[in-house]
N, C-alpha and C positions, 0 to 999 in steps of 0.2 A: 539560824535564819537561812535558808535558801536561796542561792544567789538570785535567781529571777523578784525573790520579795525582797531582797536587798537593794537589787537596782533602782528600784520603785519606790521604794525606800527614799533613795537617798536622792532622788531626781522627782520627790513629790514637790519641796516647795518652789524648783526651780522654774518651772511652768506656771507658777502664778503671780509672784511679786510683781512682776514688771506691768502687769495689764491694768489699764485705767478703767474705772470707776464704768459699770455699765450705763448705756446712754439710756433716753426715753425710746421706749418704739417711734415709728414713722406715725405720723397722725393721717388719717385716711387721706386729708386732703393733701399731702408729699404723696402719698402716694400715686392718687390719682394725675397728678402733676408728673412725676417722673417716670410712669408705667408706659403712658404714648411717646414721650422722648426719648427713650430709652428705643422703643422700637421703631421712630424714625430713623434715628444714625446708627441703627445696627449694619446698614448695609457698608458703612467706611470701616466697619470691623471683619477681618479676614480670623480663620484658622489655620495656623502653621502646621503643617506636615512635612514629615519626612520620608521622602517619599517621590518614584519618578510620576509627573503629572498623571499618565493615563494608568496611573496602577496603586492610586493610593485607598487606601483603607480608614475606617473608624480610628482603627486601630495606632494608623501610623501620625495620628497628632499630636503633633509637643506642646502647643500654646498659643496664645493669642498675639495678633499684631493688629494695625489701624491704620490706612491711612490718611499722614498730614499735610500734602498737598498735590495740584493736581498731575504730578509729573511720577506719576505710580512708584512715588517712595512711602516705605509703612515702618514705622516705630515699634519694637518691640522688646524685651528683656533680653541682655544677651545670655542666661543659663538656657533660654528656648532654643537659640539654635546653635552653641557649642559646640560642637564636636557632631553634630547631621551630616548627613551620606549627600543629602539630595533635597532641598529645600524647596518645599512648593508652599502655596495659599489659597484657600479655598475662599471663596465669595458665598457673601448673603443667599445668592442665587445658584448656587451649585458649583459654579465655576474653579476650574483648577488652573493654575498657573504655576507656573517656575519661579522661582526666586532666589534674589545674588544676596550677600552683604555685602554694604557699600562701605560701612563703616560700624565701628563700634567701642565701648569702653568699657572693659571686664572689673575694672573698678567699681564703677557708675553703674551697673549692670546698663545698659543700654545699647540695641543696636540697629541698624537699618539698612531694610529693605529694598533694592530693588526689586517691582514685578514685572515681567515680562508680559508684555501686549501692550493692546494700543486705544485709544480712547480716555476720555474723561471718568473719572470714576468721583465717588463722596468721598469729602474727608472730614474730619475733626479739627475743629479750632481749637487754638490753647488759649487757657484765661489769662489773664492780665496780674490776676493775684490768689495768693492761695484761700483756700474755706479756712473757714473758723472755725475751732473744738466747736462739736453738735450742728455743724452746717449736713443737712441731707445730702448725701450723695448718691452715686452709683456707676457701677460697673458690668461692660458686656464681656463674656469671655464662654471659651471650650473647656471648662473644669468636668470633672469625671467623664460621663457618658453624654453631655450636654453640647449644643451647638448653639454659637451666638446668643447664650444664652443671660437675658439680665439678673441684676443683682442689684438689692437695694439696701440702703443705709446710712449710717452718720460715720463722721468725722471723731474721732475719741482722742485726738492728741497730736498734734504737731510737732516735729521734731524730737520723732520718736527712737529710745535706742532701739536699732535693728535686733531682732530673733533670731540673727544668723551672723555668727560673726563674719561669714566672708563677702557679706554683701552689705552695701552703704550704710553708713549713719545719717540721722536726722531724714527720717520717715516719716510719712503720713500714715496714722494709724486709725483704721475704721473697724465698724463693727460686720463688714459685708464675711456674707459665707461663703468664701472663694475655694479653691481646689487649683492643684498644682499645673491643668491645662487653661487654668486661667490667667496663668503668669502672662504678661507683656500684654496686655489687654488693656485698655483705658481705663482711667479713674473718672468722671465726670461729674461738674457742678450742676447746680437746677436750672443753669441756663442752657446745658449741653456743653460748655467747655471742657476740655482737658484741664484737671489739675494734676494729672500724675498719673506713673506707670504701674499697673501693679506686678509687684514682683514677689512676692513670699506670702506665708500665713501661717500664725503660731496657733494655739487651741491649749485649751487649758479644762481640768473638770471634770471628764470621766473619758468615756468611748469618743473618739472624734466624729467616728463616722452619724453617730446617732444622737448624743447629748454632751457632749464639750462645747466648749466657751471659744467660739472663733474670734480672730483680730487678723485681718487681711493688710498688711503695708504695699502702700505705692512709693515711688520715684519722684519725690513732685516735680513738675516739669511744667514751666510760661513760656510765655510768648516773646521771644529772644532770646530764650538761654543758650548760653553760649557752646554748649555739651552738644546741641543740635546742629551748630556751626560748624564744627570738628568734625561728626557725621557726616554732613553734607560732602564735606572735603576729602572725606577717605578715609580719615584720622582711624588707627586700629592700634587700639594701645592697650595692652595685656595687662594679667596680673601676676605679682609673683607668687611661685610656685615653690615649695621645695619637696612635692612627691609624697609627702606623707598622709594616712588616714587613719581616724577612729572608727569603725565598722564595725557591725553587728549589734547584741544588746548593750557592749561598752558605747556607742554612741550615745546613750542618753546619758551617760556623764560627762559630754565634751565643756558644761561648762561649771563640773562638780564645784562647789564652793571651796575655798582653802581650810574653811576648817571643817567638813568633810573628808579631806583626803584621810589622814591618817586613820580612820575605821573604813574605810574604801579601800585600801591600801593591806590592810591586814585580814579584812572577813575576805577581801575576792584572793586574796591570795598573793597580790601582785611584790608583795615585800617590799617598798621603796621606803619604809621610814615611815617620818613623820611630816619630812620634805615637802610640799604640796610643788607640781609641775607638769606638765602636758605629756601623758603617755600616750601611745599612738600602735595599732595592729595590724598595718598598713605601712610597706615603701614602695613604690611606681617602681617595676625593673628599669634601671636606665635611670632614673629621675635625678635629681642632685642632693636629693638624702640618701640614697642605693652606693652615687659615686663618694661620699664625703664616708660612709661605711655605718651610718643609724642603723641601732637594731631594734627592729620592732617586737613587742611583747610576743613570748613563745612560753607553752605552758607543756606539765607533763602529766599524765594522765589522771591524777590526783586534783587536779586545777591547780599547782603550785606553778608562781614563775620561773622558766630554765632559762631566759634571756630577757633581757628590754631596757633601754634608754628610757630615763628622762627628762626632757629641758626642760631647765628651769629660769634660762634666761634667753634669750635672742637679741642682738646686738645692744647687749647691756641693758637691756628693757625687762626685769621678768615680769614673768610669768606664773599662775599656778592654775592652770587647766588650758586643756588643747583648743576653747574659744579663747581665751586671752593670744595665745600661739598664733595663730590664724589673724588675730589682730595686729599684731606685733610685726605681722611680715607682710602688711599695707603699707608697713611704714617704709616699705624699702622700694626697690625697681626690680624689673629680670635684668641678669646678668652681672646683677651685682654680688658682691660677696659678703655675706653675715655671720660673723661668729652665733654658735649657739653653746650655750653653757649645759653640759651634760653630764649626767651623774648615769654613771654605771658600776653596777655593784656599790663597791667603798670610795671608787673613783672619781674625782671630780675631770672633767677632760671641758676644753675650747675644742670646739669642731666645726671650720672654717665649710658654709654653704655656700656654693657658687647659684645662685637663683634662676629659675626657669620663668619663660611663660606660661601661661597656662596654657592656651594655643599650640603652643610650639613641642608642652610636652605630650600631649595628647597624641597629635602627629604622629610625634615618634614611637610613644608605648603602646597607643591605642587603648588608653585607660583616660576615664573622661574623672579626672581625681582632682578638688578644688585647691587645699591648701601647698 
């Protein structure tokens, strides 16, 4: 078997277990009801750029934000604006603006906006409580080549596990067809309220682009949450970091099952046994996996492994694939210190990680690397 049909292989059922039961379609009359609301509060929805205001491009959009009151602050995911040069927002009506963060939480994905100028602008209210599995909803966002553009749908699951291990748990999970410049763009109930941010979207089923099974998760976010409160105040609280990546087509086994590894393990080559644990192809120069001395998989021209680490634990917690990993080190802070249990070659080794932000390491390497 060929590694390309191998991967695929072995990462077909992982894309589908987790998706709940397809909803009904929208019944004409949701639609008809959410198609005009949808394009009256489009104008409290901006598109984020990166970008100096009078030189920004199609091109240069990361995602969507909103604003939630009248003091030109806008809500958005923080994977949008991460690691940006130059933060502007574009208005319903063409307008480009400058834009600061005021605050934000690389946990919680969430972060916020100041925009520069002056006036009253629209915003979005937040609801009071969340939809219910099958409540209609919808979403405005900048996904592909799209501008403020809606998005309609149902509710398929609350307190949903996240598709990504480095971003929240207990998601709202719909059936909307979102795209990645839709991220930080509102979720909205049938009255127009905010119930949540969106921030990711899994697909399952064949081709994404053309016929796969989308599932869009928001943030859910009311009216008083206190995450908002922290924002307001400045609050900029990181996540930790320890500089490692799975990249290329080993990414689609970041969350290989344990009892996959051991034929994952011997057809790609990687020789680790039968062990199951988080291998990784990727360390940040600099990072605090570079400085504790992890080595990332290295192969030689046959695809045999000539180097690579694998943890199998993180501070006494295992592991056995690089999304467990990624979870495992939520559990901690930056700057803290986490043993990781490592097996190299025959070796079993503790390999003391001093943890980064993720902010902070960005900074430094100029590598915008999540776990």
């Amino acid at each position: 078997m060929s590694r390309p049909t191998l991967l695929l292989t072995l990462c077909a059922a992982l894309t589908t277990a987790a998706l709940s039961a397809a909803p009904p379609p929208l019944s004409p009359g949701e639609i008809s009801a959410l198609q005009p609301l949808a394009q009256q509060l489009r104008p409290a929805v901006l598109r984020v750029e990166d970008c100096m205001p009078k030189a920004c491009r199609p091109t240069d959009a990361v995602g969507t934000a909103f604003f939630i009151g009248p003091d030109r602050l806008a809500l958005t995911a923080y994977h949008v604006v991460v690691g940006a040069q130059q933060l502007s927002v574009r208005t319903s009506s063409g307008q480009v603006y400058p834009a600061t963060v005021v605050g934000y939480d690389d946990v919680q994905d969430l972060a916020l906006l100041k925009v520069s100028g002056s006036g009253a602008t629209s915003k979005l209210p937040l609801a009071r409580e969340l939809p219910r599995a099958g409540e209609a909803v919808f979403a405005v966002g900048n996904g592909g080549t799209a501008f403020l553009r809606p998005q309609l749908g149902r509710v398929t699951a609350l307190g949903a596990h996240s598709a990504e291990a480095d971003l929240n748990a207990g998601t709202l999970e719909t059936n909307l067809t979102v795209f990645p410049g839709d991220s930080g763009g509102p979720l909205l109930n049938g009255k127009g309220q905010v119930v949540g941010v969106v921030n990711h979207v899994a697909w399952s089923g064949g081709d994404k682009a053309e016929n796969g099974e989308y599932r869009a998760y928001a943030i859910p976010l009311l009216e008083g949450d206190t995450r908002l409160t922290d924002l307001r105040r400045g609050v900029k609280r990181d996540a930790p970091v320890a500089g490692l990546g799975l990249t290329g087509d080993l990414a689609l086994l970041k969350n290989l099952p344990a009892s996959n590894f051991p034929q994952a393990s011997r057809d790609l080559g990687l020789n680790f046994g039968d062990t199951p644990g988080a291998f990784f192809n990727l360390v940040t120069p600099g990072g605090p996996a570079a400085q504790a001395g992890l080595q990332p998989l290295r192969y030689d021209a046959a695809g045999r492994r000539l180097q690579g680490d694998l943890i199998t634990a993180v501070g006494g917690r295992k592991v056995t694939n690089f999304d467990e990993f990624q979870r495992a080190l939520r559990l901690s802070r930056p700057g803290e210190t986490v043993k990781f249990t490592v097996l190299r070659g025959h070796q079993t080794l503790t390999v003391p990680v001093k943890l980064a932000g993720r902010a902070q390491l960005i900074q430094t390497s100029g590598i915008n690397i999540k776990p």
